[in-house]
Structure formats: structure tokens, C-alpha cells
N, C-alpha and C positions, 0 to 999 in steps of 0.2 A: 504494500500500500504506500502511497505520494505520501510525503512529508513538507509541510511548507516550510520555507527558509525561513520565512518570520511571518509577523502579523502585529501590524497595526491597529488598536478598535479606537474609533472617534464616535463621541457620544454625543449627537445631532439632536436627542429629543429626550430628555429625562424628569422628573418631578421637581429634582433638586435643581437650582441654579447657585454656583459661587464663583467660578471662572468669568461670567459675562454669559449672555444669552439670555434667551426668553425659557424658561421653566412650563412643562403643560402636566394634566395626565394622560401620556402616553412614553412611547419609545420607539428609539432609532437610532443603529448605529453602522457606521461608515467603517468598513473592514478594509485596510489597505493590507498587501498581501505579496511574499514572492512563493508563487506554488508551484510544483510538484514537478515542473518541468523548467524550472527558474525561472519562469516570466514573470512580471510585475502584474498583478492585480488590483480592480478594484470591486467591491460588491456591498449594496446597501442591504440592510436586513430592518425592515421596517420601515414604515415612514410617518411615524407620532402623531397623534392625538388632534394636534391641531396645526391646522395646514401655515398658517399666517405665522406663528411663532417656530415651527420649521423651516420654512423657507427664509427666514428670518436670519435661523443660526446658521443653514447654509451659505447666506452671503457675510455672514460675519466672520465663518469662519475660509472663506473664500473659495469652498468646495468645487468641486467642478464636474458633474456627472457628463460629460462630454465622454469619456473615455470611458465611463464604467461598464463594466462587464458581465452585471445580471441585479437582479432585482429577487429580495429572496422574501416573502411575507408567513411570519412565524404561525398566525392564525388569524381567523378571517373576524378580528373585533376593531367598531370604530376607532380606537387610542391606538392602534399600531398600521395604520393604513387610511391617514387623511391623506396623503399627498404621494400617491404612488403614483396614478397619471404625471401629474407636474414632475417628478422627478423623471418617468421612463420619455417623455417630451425631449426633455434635454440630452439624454443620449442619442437621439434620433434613430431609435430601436434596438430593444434588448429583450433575451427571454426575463422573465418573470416565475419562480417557484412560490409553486404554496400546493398546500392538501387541496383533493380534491372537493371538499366538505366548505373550505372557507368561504368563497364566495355565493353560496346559499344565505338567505335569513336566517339571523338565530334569534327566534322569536322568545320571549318570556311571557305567561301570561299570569297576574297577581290574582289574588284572589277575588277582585270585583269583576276580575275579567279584562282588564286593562293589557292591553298587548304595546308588547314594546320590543322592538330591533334594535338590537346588541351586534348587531354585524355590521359590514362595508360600507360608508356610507355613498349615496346617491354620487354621481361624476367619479369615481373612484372603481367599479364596477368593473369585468370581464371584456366588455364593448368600447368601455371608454379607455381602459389598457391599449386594445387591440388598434384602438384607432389613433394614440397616439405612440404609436410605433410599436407595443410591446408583443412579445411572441407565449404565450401562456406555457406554463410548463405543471401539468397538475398530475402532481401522485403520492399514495400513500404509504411507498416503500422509500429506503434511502436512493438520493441521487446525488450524485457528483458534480457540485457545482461549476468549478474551477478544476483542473487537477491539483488535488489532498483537500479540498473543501467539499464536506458532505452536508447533506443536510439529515434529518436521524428518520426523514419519515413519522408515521404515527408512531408514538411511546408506545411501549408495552408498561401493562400498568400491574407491576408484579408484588409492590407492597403492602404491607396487610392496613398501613393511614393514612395512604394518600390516596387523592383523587378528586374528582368534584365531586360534591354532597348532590344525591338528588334533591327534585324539587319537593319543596314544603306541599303539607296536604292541602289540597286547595289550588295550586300553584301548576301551571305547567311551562316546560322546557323545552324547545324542538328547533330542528332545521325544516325547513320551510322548500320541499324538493320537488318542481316539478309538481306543488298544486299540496304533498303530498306531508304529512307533519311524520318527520323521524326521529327519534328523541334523540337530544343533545346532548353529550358530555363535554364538550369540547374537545371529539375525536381530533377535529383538525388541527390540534396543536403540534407544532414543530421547533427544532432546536437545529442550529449548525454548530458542527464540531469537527473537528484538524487537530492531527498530531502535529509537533513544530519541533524544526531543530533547535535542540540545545532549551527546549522549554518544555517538550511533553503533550499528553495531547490535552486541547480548550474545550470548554463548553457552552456556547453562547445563548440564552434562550430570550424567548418575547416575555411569556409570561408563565413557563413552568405550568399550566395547567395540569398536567399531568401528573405534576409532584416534580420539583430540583431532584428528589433520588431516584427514582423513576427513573428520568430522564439522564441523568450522570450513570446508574445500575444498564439501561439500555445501549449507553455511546459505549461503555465496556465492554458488553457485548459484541458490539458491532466493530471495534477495532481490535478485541482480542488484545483489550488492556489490563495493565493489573493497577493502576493507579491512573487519576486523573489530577492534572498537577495544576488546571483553571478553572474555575464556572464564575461568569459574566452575566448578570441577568435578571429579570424578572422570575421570581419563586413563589408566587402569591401565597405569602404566609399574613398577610394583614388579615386582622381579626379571628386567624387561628385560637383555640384554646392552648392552653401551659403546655398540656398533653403532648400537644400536637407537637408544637414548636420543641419542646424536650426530646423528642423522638429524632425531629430533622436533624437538631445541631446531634445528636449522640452518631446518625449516619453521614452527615458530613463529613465528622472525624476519622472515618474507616477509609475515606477514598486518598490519604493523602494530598491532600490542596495545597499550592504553595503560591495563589491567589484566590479569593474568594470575593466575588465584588457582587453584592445582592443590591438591587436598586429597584426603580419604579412599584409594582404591586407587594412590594416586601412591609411595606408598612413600618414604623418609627419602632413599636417596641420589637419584633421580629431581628432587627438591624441593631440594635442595640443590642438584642442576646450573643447574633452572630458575632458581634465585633468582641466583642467580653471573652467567647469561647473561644476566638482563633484572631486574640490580638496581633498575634505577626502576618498572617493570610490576609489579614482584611484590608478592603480596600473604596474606600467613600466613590463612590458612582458622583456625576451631575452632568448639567448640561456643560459642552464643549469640552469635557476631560479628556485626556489620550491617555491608554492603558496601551504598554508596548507587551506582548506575550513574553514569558523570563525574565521580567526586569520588575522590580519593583519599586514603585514612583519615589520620588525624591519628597515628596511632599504630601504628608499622611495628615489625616485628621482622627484625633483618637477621643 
């Protein structure tokens, strides 16, 4: 299996702002890259929450998707997919990966019956991709982004606490297919992952729906790892019980990490256990941060 020479992540859309930028709730980050065959990469993995304060830090931070070389969407929710057209626009056509589940509705409905879409929003869509240059790429096995950049495909969900909670009684959950209501877990969740020279293999996710172990227990699998030495990402442990969050940090500790940067859906106390448990791993996420793969920042907030 390809090895990337390195890896850049630029953080284009996060909750947090301290470097400069505009802060939303969503995520986005900018993977610069030399893979598997030495060529230089670049590939977006997301595109935040809200489109104005994105395109925002883009021009702040002088980005330039002219060159970029694929478009990867974690899971099909408005906070990680305002601004995909606008971005595939500017490279004047690129493939685009995601599950095949995400661009369906993911409809909720409360208990008065009130429906509400949790998915893609309007302009941002499968047609509005296609038409501004983008080439779809949809599947729910791993695929190879770049050569050594994979994406993990659907998680396999093999632990005994994580997962998404079904719906409350009362309450219902679905994708919206073709007329036809298929219940949701948020199958379509997806993560990319790469092994790197001289740093080991990464784990970058949107939002973990599937569970951070989960999905770190899955890329080991699939690269026939014995240790994962980065996870980058949304873990949505916000509003977890003690329980829960006591169980993560105990399997965190088993994968060997020698970065751990949990950001957006992590929530303040979740973030705060992490950093306590694994004070040298950890590492503060925000808008326009660079996290270099093997290196660890010169400039920690503890």
C-alpha cells in the first residue's frame, strides 16, 4: 500500500476561531499532500457550515482551488457541505467522493410531526455539482482518493457504545429515497485516512458519527495497522453521558496516538476530558490552524 510523503491539514471551517477567521458550526479542511507516487496534492474534505464565512477564510487565507484534485464530502449534513459547488466552480472540474446515502434527505420528524432536513442544502445538490464542473464519485466501500489517500467507506460499527441513538418514541429518522422513507443512522458517514512517512498512519473524520473508535478500530483494519499514530476531527461526543465519554478516552489510549486533535461536534466538556487524558497528544483545533502530520505544533494551548 502508497505511503504519503507528508501531509498538510488546513483548517478552513471550525467552531473555534483564534488564529483570524470567521468561526461557524461546521467543518472543512484543506489536505495538502505528497502521495504515493511523489506528486504534490491537493484535496478538500468538506466544505463548513456556512458558505459566507468559508469562502471568507479561503480568501484570507489565500487558498487557491484552481489546482485541486478532488473534492471528498464526509457525510451528507448541512454544517459540512455549504459550499461544495462554489468550491468545485473554481477548479473548473473535479471528481467529488461521498457515500452513496448522503445526498438523499435526512428527514427528522419530532413528535408534533414537524419535519425537518438535516441534509444538503438546496444549490449545493448532485445537479448543481454536476453543473458546475464536478464529476460524482459515490460508494460505500473504501476508494482511493489520490495514490495513499483513502477514504474508509461506510464504518463498520463493531462497538458495544457507540453509534447513533435511535429515535425517541414518538420521533422518527429517515433518508428520504426515491419517494421512499429508509431509516437513518447516518450510514453515510465517512473518514479519510493515509499512512505517512516518518509519521504513521492519520485519521481525519467530519463528524465520527459512527463513533472516533469505530472508525480508528475500522482504518486498522483496512490498512492492517497495529497502531494509529493521528485522529483529526469531529467525534461527536457533545452531550454524551460520563459513561460514554469514560469508555472513548479508556479506547483512545489503546490505539497509541501521538496526535489527537478533536474539534467541531466534540463539545467543550468532551475536549476538556480529552486534553487532561492525553496532555502531550493533544492538540487545540480552530479556524485557519495548520497541523503538519509528525510534527507537533510549536504552539499548544493547554
Amino acid at each position: 500500500m502508497a505511503k504519503l510523503g507528508s501531509l498538510k491539514i488546513t483548517t478552513l471551517a471550525e467552531n473555534l476561531v483564534q488564529a483570524g477567521g470567521l468561526g461557524q458550526w461546521g467543518l472543512s479542511f484543506l489536505l495538502e499532500l505528497i502521495d504515493g507516487k511523489g506528486d504534490q496534492r491537493k484535496v478538500l474534505f468538506d466544505t463548513g457550515g456556512h458558505k459566507e464565512g468559508f469562502l471568507n477564510n479561503v480568501k484570507l487565507l489565500k487558498v487557491d482551488f484552481s489546482d485541486l484534485d478532488a473534492v471528498v464530502i464526509s457525510h451528507g449534513h448541512w454544517d459540512h457541505t455549504a459550499a461544495t459547488v462554489e468550491a468545485v466552480r473554481e477548479t473548473g472540474g473535479v471528481k467529488v467522493y461521498a457515500h452513496p446515502l448522503a445526498f438523499y434527505p435526512h428527514i427528522s420528524v419530532n413528535r408534533e410531526g414537524k419535519m425537518n432536513d438535516s441534509g444538503i442544502p438546496e444549490g449545493e445538490r448532485i445537479g448543481d455539482i454536476e453543473a458546475a464542473g464536478g464529476e460524482m464519485v459515490l460508494s460505500s466501500k473504501p476508494v482511493e482518493v489520490v495514490p495513499g489517500l483513502w477514504t474508509t467507506g461506510e464504518v463498520a460499527r463493531v462497538t458495544s457504545f457507540e453509534g447513533v441513538a435511535p429515535p425517541r418514541k414518538g420521533t422518527k429518522r429517515y433518508y428520504l429515497v426515491d419517494g421512499e422513507e429508509v431509516p437513518c443512522f447516518i450510514q453515510d458517514d465517512m473518514a479519510l485516512w493515509a499512512d505517512i512517512e516518518n509519521a504513521g498512519p492519520y485519521v481525519i473524520t467530519g463528524c465520527a458519527h459512527s463513533g472516533p473508535i469505530n472508525t480508528l478500530l475500522h482504518v486498522k483494519k483496512l490498512g492492517d495497522f497495529q497502531k494509529i499514530s493521528g485522529f483529526i476531527g469531529g467525534t461527536h461526543l457533545g452531550g454524551r453521558t460520563d459513561e460514554y465519554l469514560d469508555k472513548t478516552i479508556n479506547e483512545f489510549g489503546k490505539f497509541g496516538l501521538k496526535m489527537l486533535s478533536p474539534c467541531h461536534c466534540t463539545g467543550f466538556k468532551a475536549t476538556a476530558l480529552l486534553m487532561n487524558a492525553f496532555p502531550e497528544e493533544f492538540v487545540l483545533n480552530y479556524c485557519c490552524r495548520e497541523l503538519v502530520a509528525g510534527k507537533m505544533p510549536r504552539y499548544q494551548v493547554r
